[in-house]
N, C-alpha and C positions, 0 to 999 in steps of 0.2 A: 097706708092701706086704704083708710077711706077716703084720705082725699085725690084718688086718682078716681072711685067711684063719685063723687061730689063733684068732682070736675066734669067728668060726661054728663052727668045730670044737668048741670047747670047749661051746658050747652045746648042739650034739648028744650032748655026755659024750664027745669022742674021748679017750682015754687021753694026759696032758701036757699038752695043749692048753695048760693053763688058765700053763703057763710062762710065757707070753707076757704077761699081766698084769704081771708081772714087772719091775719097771728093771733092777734088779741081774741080770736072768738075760740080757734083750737089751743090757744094756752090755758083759757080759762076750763074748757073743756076737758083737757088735761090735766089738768088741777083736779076737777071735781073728781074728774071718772078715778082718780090716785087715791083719794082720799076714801073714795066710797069703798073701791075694793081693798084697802089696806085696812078699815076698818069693819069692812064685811068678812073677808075672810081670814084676819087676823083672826078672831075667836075660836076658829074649827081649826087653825094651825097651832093653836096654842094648846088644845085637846088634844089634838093628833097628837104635839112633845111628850106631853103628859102620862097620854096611855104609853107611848115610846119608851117613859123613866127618861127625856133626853132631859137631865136637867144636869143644873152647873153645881159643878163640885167645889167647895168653899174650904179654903184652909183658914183658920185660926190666927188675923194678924193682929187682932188688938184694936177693932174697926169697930166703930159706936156700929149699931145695926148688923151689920155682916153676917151674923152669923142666919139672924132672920132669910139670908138670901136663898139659903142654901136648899140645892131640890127646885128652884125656879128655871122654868123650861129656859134653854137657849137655841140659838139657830135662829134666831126669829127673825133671822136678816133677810130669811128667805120671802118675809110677806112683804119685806122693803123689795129686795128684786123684782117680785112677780108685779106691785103697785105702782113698778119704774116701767116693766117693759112694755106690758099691756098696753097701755094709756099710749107709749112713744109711737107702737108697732099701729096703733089706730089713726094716732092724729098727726106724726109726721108724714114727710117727705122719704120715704125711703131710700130711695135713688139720695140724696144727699149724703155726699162724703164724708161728714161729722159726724150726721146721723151713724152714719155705720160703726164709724170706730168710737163715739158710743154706746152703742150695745155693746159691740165687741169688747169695750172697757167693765160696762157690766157687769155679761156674763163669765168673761175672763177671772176676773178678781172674785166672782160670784161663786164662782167653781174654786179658787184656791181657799178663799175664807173655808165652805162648804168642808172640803178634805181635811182642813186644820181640828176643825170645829168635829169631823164625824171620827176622826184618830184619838180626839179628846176624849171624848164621849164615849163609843163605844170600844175601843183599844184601851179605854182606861187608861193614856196615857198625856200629865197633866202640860207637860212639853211641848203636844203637838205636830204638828208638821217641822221637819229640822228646817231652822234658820237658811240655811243654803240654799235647800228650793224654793222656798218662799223669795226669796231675792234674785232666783233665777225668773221665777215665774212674773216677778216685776220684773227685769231688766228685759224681759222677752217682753210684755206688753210695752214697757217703754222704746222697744225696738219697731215694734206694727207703728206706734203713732207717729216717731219723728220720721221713719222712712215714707210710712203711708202722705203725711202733708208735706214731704220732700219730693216725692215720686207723683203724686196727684194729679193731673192739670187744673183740678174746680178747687184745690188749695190755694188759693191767689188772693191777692189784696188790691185795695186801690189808693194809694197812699196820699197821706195829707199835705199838702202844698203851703208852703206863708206866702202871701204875696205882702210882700215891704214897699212903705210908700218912702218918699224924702226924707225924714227924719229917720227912717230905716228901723220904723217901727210896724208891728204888723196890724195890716190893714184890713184883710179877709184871709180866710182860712179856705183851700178851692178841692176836692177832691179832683184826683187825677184821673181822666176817661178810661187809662188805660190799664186794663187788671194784669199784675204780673204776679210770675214766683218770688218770694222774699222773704228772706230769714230773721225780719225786723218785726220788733216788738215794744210795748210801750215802757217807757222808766216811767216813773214817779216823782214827781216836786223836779222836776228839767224841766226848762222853757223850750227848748227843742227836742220833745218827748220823743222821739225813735231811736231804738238803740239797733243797732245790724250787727249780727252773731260774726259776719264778716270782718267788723275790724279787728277780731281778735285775729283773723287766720292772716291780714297783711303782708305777715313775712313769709308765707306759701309761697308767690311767686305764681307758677302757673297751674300749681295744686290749689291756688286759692277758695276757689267751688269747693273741693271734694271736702277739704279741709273745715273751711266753713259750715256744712252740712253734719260733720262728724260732731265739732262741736257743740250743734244744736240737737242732735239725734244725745249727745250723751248728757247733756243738759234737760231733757226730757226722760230718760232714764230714773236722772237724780230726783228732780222733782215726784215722778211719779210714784219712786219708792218711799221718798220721805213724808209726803202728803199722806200717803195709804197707811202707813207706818205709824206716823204721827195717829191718825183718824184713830187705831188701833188701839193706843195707850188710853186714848182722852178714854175710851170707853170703860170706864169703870165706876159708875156712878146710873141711878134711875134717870136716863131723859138726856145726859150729857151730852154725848156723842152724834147723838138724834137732834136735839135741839139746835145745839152745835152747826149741825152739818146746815139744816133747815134755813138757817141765819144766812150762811156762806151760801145756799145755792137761790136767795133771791138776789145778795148783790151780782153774783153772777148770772144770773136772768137778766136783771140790768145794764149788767154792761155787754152783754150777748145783742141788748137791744138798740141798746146804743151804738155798738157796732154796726149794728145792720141798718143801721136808718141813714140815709146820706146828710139829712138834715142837720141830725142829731151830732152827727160824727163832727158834720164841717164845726160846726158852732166848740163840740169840745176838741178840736183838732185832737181828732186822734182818727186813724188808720179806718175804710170800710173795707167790711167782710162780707162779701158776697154769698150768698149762705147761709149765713149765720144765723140768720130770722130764723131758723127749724129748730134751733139750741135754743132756743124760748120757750118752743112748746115742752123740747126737753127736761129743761131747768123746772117749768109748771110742776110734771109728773114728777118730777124728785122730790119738790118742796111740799107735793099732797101726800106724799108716801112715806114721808120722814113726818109728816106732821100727824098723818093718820097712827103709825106706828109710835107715835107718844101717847096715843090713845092707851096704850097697855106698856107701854114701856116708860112712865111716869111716875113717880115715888106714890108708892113704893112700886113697882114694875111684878108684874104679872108673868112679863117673859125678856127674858137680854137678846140681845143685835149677835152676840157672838161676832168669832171673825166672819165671817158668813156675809155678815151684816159692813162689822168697821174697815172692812179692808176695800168694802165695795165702795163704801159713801167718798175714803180718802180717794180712791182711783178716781171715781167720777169729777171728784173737783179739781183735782190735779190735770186729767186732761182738757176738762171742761177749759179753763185757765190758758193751756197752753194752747189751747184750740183758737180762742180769743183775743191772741197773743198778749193776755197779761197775764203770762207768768211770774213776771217781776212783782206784782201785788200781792201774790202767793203768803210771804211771810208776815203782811197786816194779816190781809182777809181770811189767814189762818193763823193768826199770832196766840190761839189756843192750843194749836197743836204744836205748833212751835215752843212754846213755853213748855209744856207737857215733854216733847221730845228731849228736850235741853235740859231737862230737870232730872231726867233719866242718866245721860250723858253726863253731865256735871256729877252726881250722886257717884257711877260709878268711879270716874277718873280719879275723883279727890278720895275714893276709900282707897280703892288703890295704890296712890302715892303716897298717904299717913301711914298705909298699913307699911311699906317700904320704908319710909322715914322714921318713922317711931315706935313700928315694929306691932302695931294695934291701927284694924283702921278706923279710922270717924267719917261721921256722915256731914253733909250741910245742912238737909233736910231730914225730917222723923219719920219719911218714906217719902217714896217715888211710884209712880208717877206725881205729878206737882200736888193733884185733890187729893192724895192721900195725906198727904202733909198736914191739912187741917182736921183732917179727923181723927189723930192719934195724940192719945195724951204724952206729956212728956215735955224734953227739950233736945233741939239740935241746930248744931251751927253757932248764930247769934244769940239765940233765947239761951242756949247751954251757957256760955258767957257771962252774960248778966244773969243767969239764975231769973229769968222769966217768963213762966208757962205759959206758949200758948194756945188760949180756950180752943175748943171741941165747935165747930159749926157745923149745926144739924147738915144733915145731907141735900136735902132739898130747896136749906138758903142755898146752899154751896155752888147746887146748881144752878138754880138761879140769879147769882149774882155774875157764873161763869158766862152764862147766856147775856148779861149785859152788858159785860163786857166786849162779848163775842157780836152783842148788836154795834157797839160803839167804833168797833174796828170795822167792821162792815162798812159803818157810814164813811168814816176815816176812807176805807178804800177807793169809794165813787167820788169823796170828794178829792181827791187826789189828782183827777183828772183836767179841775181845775186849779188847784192849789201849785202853780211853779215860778 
């Protein structure tokens, strides 16, 4: 919005104008203006739940703190949405194609969290939104993004070239002049890092396009349910899910940046994105508005993300990802939600089959999602076995150790780019 007003200015000579050219100046910009309103009007949002009674209703599981939580407003995801859009709707490109179907990622998942979250709450009922629409309403956003950068023409890349000297080693890395559609995306630890969704479809024949297409339309489905998914469960803890997410959306600033820069790209051979420089400013306002919302959402937490909140931050990085095309990093760059998701998965599958096998079932872990595991007294799994309790860690090591984790994989991610 303003930078089409900052571009006319600049052309009349106004004095600064020309800042706006700028990524590095509307990122930072985006950044601040997130942070200010995410912690400006977090407070008056947090009253508004308050007088509303919108608070979270806590069951009884045996959780050092917990019960403390109870009656702490939720929905608070909504001051993460309004400290994402704002800042995007000011300091991007809007005419950009990413641009759009990040908002649309937004407020799409903005509005299902929102319903899940208001059925809770005022329906009283602790269920929710049923399971089916919730996976419809992902597979329909997952349907906008792979068609939208399948159908797009400013969805195009410009892909990375070796040039091999005599010894048939590479010599320079060249970006190709010429920007096409392509279904290719980076792997990880490969010396020849482009993977083409294509070669799975081979045996198509002369369905090979439609076929190809399909598979990366349903590969973006997947992803974008299980990242949002995932985001959903981490959230159970002050700061988790928020910190969490904070972490994931500067490596993905980074590599959004790296994409965009030709320089940058040729040196780590990997693929430019044309574009992509506006998912920078993007990534800014995520990371000021997840970071502002730790302001009250910090142990102990003043107010929770709700779905509202986790369903929003999982979408955004899952499309964010595959917008970038490293999707394939996905399961480092969220190997906290991955762990968390698979600990849910695992938990139920094995009670399941002991209850069938031995007619009782058992657990691996002393609850799921994964954080809960450390904060319930008792034994399961292993510890059951050897008969060795393990300790209770406070909630706010917990999280903070989760978040170092979560930094560690992070770096792991970027450095991946050279590491093959």
């Amino acid at each position: 919005m303003l930078y089409d007003l900052f571009a006319y200015l600049d052309q009349i000579d106004f004095p600064g104008a020309g800042m706006f050219r700028y990524i590095s100046f509307r990122s930072g910009m985006a950044m601040m203006f997130a942070l200010f309103i995410s912690t400006m009007i977090g407070r008056k949002i947090i009253n508004k739940l308050q007088l509303m009674q919108i608070g979270e209703t806590v069951r009884d599981l045996g959780l050092e703190g917990q019960m403390n939580k109870k009656g702490t407003p939720t929905m608070g995801g909504i001051i993460i949405i309004i400290s994402i859009l704002i800042p995007a709707l000011l300091f991007t490109r809007l005419n950009n194609i990413y641009i759009i179907l990040m908002l649309i990622t937004t407020i799409w998942l903005g509005t299902l969290g929102f319903v899940d979250d208001y059925i809770k709450v005022f329906k009283k009922d602790k269920a929710g939104l049923r399971g089916k629409f919730k996976i419809v309403a992902q597979v329909g956003l997952g349907l906008i993004v792979g068609m939208t950068l399948y159908l797009s023409p400013e969805a195009v890349i410009r892909e990375n070239v070796e040039v091999m000297n005599r010894e048939n080693v590479v010599e320079e890395v060249q970006i190709n002049p010429l920007e096409t559609k392509s279904t290719k995306t980076t792997i990880p630890f490969i010396k020849n890092n482009n993977f083409d969704y294509a070669w799975l479809a081979s045996w198509a024949g002369d369905w090979k396009e439609e076929v190809t297409w399909l598979f990366f339309v349903l590969v973006v489905i997947v992803i974008v349910t299980a990242v949002s998914n995932g985001a959903n469960l981490t959230d159970g803890l002050d700061g988790l899910a928020a910190g969490s997410s904070a972490i994931m959306g500067v490596a993905l600033g980074i590599l959004a940046y790296m994409s965009s820069h030709i320089e940058f790209a040729s040196f780590l051979n990997i693929m430019f994105l044309p574009g992509a420089e506006e998912l920078v400013i993007f990534a800014s306002a995520f990371i000021g508005a997840t970071i502002g919302f730790l302001w009250y959402n910090s142990y102990p937490a003043q107010v929770f993300m709700g779905d509202t909140g986790s369903l929003t931050l999982g979408g955004i990085i899952a499309v964010f990802a595959i917008i970038i095309r490293k999707e394939l990093l996905i399961p480092i760059l969220c190997g906290i939600f991955l762990v968390e998701s698979l600990s849910v998965v695992m938990q139920v599958a094995y009670f399941k089959y002991t209850k069938r096998k031995y007619g009782e079932g058992r657990r691996i872990f002393k609850m799921t999602p994964l954080h809960h595991h450390f904060q319930k007294l008792g034994n399961a799994g292993i510890q059951a076995l050897i008969q060795r309790p393990l300790s209770v860690v406070p909630e706010s090591k917990l999280v903070i150790r989760f978040w170092l984790i979560g930094i560690i994989l992070a770096v792991i991610t970027i450095v991946t780019l050279k590491v093959r």
